[in-house]
N, C-alpha and C positions, 0 to 999 in steps of 0.2 A: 946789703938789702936782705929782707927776713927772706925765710924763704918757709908755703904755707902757714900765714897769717900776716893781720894786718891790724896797727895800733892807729886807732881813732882818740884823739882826746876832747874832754868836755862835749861828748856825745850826746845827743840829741835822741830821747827814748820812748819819746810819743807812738813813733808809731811801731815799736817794739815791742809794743802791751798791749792785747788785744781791749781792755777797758780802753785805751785810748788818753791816758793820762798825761800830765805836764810833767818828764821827770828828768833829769840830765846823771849823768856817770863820769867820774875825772878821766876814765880810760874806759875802750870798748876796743876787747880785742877778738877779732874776726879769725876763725882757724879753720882752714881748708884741711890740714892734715892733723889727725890726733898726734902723731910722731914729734909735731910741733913741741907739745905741753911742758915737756923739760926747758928746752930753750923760752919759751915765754914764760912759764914759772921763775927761771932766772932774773927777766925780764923786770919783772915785778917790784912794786914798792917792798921793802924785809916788813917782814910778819901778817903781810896784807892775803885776808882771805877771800878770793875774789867772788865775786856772783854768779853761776852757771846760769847763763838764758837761752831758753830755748823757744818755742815760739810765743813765749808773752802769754800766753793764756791762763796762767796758773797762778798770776800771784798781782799782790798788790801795790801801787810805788804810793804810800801815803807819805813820801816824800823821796828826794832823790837818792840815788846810790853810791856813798860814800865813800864803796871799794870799786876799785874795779869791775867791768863787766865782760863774762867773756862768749861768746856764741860760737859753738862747733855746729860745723856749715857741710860736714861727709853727710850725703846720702844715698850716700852707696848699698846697691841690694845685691846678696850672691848668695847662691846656695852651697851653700858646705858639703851634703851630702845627702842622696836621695835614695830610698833602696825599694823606690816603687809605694809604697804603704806609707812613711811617714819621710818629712824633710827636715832638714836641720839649713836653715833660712838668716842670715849673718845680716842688719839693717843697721848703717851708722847713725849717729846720735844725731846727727842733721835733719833726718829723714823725716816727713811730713808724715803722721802717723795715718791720719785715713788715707791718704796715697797707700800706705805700706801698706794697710787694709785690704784695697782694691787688688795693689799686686799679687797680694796670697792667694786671692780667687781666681784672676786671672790665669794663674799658674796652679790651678786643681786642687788649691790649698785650703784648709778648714780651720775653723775654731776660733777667730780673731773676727768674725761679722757682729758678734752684737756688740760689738767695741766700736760701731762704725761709727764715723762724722764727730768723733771725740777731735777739738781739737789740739795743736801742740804737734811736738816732736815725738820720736821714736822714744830718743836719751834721756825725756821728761817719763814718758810710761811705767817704768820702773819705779824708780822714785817714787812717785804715788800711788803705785799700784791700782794703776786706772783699772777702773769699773765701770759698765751698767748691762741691763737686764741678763741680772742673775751668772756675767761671769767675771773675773779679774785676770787682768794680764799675768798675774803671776802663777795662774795655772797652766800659761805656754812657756814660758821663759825657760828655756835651759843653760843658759848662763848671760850673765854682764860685764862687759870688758870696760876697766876703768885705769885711769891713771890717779895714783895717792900719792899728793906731792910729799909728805910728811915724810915718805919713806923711798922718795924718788923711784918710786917703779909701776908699772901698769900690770896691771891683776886680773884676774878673772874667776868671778865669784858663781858659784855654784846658787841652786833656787834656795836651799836652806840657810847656805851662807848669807842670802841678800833680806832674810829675814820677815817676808810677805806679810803684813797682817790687812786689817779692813784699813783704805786709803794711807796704807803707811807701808816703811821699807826700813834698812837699815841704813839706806842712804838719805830718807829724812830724819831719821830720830838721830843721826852724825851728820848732819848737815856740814859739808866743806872738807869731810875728810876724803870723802872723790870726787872726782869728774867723770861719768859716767860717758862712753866714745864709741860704743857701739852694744847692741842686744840682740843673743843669740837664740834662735824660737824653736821649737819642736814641732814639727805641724803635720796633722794626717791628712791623707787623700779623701777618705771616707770618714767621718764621724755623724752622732746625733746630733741634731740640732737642737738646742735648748729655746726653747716658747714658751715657759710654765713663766717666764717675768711678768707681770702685769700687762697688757699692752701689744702685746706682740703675736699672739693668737690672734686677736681681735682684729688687728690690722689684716693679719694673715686670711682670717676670715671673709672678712669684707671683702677683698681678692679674689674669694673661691679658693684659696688653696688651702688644698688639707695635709699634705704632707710636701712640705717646703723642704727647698735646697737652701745649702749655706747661700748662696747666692741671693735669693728671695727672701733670706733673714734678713742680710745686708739691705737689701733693698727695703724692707717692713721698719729697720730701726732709723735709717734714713728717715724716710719720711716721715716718721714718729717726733724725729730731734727736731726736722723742717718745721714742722708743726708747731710743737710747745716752744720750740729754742732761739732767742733773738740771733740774728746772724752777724757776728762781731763787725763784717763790713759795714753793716747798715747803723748800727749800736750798739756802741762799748759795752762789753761786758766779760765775765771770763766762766762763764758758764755755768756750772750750781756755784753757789758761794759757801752755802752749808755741809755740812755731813751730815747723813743720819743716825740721828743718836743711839748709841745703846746702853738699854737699861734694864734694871733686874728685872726679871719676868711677874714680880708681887708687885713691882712699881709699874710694868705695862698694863697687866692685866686691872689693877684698879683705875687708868686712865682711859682706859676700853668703858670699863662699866660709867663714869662721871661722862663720857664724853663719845655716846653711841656714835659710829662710824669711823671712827678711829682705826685706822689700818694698823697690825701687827705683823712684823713676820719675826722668824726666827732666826735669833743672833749667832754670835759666833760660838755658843757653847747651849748646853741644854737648859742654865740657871737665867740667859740673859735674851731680849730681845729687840728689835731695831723699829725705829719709828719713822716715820717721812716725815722729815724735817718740813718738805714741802706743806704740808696737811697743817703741822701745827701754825707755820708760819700765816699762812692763810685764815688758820681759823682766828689767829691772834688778831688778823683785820691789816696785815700788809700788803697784800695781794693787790698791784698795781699803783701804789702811794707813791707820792712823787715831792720831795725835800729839793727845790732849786734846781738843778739837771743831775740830781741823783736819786736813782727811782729802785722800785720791786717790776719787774715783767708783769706787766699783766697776764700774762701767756703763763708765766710761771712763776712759782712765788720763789723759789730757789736761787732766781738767778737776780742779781745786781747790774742796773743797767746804768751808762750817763748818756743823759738825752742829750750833750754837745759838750758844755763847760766845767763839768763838775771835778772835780782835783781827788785823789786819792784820799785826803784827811776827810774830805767830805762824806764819800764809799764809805771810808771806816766807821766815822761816826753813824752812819745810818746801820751799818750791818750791828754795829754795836747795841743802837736801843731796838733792832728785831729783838736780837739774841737775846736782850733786859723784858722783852713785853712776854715773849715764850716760857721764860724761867719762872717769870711773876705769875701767868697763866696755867700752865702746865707743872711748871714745877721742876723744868728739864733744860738743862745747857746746852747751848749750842755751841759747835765749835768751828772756823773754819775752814774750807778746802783751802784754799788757793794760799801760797807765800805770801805777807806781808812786810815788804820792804820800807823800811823808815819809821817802823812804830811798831809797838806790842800790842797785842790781843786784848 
């Protein structure tokens, strides 16, 4: 008998994906303990590099999954060390990321609120170095405990080690050389709170509050995502499907003037600048179009919805001619967030 994990075969992944797709897996192995991953590794078909899933919200099955799939199920929260002013906060790969949210407020903790109601796992955040208004996880991370089968050991990667850039890591651009089984945070008692992101004053406003707690961030970004964000229960979707682009600042700056009201902000360097995907998406004229039960949000043009039946090749194909109307339009590529399982870009 295993012991911490469990082998499913010809798994059944509909409802493993928050789009809600038709997708099956020859193997789906369930792991209660990381301590597992050697002996399952073992387990394994030779040379098979399996799928890390985490809560289904990041990627897409435009067809089924050929390797293995494997889901770590720790959500275990502990704190490592607290010396009154900042904590060191240990959350396994299981762990439901805005749960883990909520926790660090509940326990006097800062800096992780306007990452609220993202959703997914903990052991997914990394990886994509999840974002929104105006912060990224990788500026709390103080280390990523993984196990890399290649060299049969489990690691623990410091922030520069794991490589942070905008929606990227070094555990996407090496996709399968780990598995990521728990993330370790750095978190203060006291900090500022960031509101200069679009959106979040204004809520905050509306409120009457002038000087907000992390708490009342959490609460302002909430109901922002409420707002624009279809709710994966209600319809599939995995949340932006876009990035936004960045482009040289002589290339922003002349799509500002062709195309008054064009939001700019500044990119990741002083030469480049970022565009909201959303805006062009919208002004291209997708903004709620509807291809059979695969659609644009009305609510938001970022997000990818299926209204009941729609299949992963379908998604793709639709995200595919946004991306073709944008480039023809604009002049600018689009690329997407979420995994793409079963088919290329």
């Amino acid at each position: 008998m295993s012991v911490g994990y469990r082998i499913v075969e010809g798994a059944d992944l509909r409802a493993r994906n928050s789009f809600g797709v038709a997708a099956r897996a020859p193997l789906l192995v369930e792991i209660d303990d990381a301590a597992a991953l050697p002996e399952v590794f073992a387990r394994l078909p030779p040379g098979s590099a399996p799928l890390v899933l985490g809560g289904g919200s990041n990627l897409l099955f435009a067809g089924d999954a050929e390797v293995p799939v494997l889901a770590l199920r720790d959500d275990a929260v502990t704190v490592l060390d607290d010396d009154g002013a900042e904590a060191t906060v240990r959350a396994g790969a299981g762990a439901s990321w805005h749960g883990f949210v909520r926790w660090t407020l509940d326990h006097g903790l800062c800096g992780l609120e306007n990452l609220a109601l993202i959703p997914g796992t903990v052991g997914a955040a990394p990886i994509q170095n999840i974002g929104a208004y105006g912060v990224e996880v990788g500026e709390r991370v103080q280390a990523v405990e993984a196990w890399e089968p290649a060299r049969g050991r489990f690691v623990r990667l410091s922030p520069r080690e794991c490589a942070f850039g905008y929606r990227d890591s070094l555990f996407k651009r090496e996709g399968g050389r780990y598995v990521v089984t728990a993330v370790e945070f750095r978190l203060p008692r006291d900090a500022s709170v960031r509101i200069g992101y679009a959106g979040i004053g204004e809520e905050l406003a509306a409120s009457g509050i002038d000087v907000p707690t992390p708490r009342q961030v959490f609460e302002a970004v909430c109901a922002i995502r409420a707002r624009k964000l279809p709710d994966p229960a209600v319809i599939g979707n995995a949340g932006s499907f876009f990035k936004n682009p960045i482009v040289p600042q002589a290339q922003a700056e002349a799509l500002a003037a062709a195309h008054p009201g064009l939001p700019v902000f500044p990119g990741a360097d002083a030469g480049s600048r970022k565009l909201p995907a959303a805006w062009l998406i919208e002004a291209s004229g997708w903004k709620g179009r509807r291809e059979g039960d695969a659609g644009v949000s009305p609510g938001h043009a970022l997000v990818l919805v299926n209204h009941g039946a729609a299949t992963g090749a379908q998604l793709l194909a639709l995200a595919r001619r946004i991306a073709g109307s944008v480039q023809a339009d604009f002049g600018v590529a689009l690329e997407p967030e979420p995994r793409i399982v079963g088919a290329r870009w």
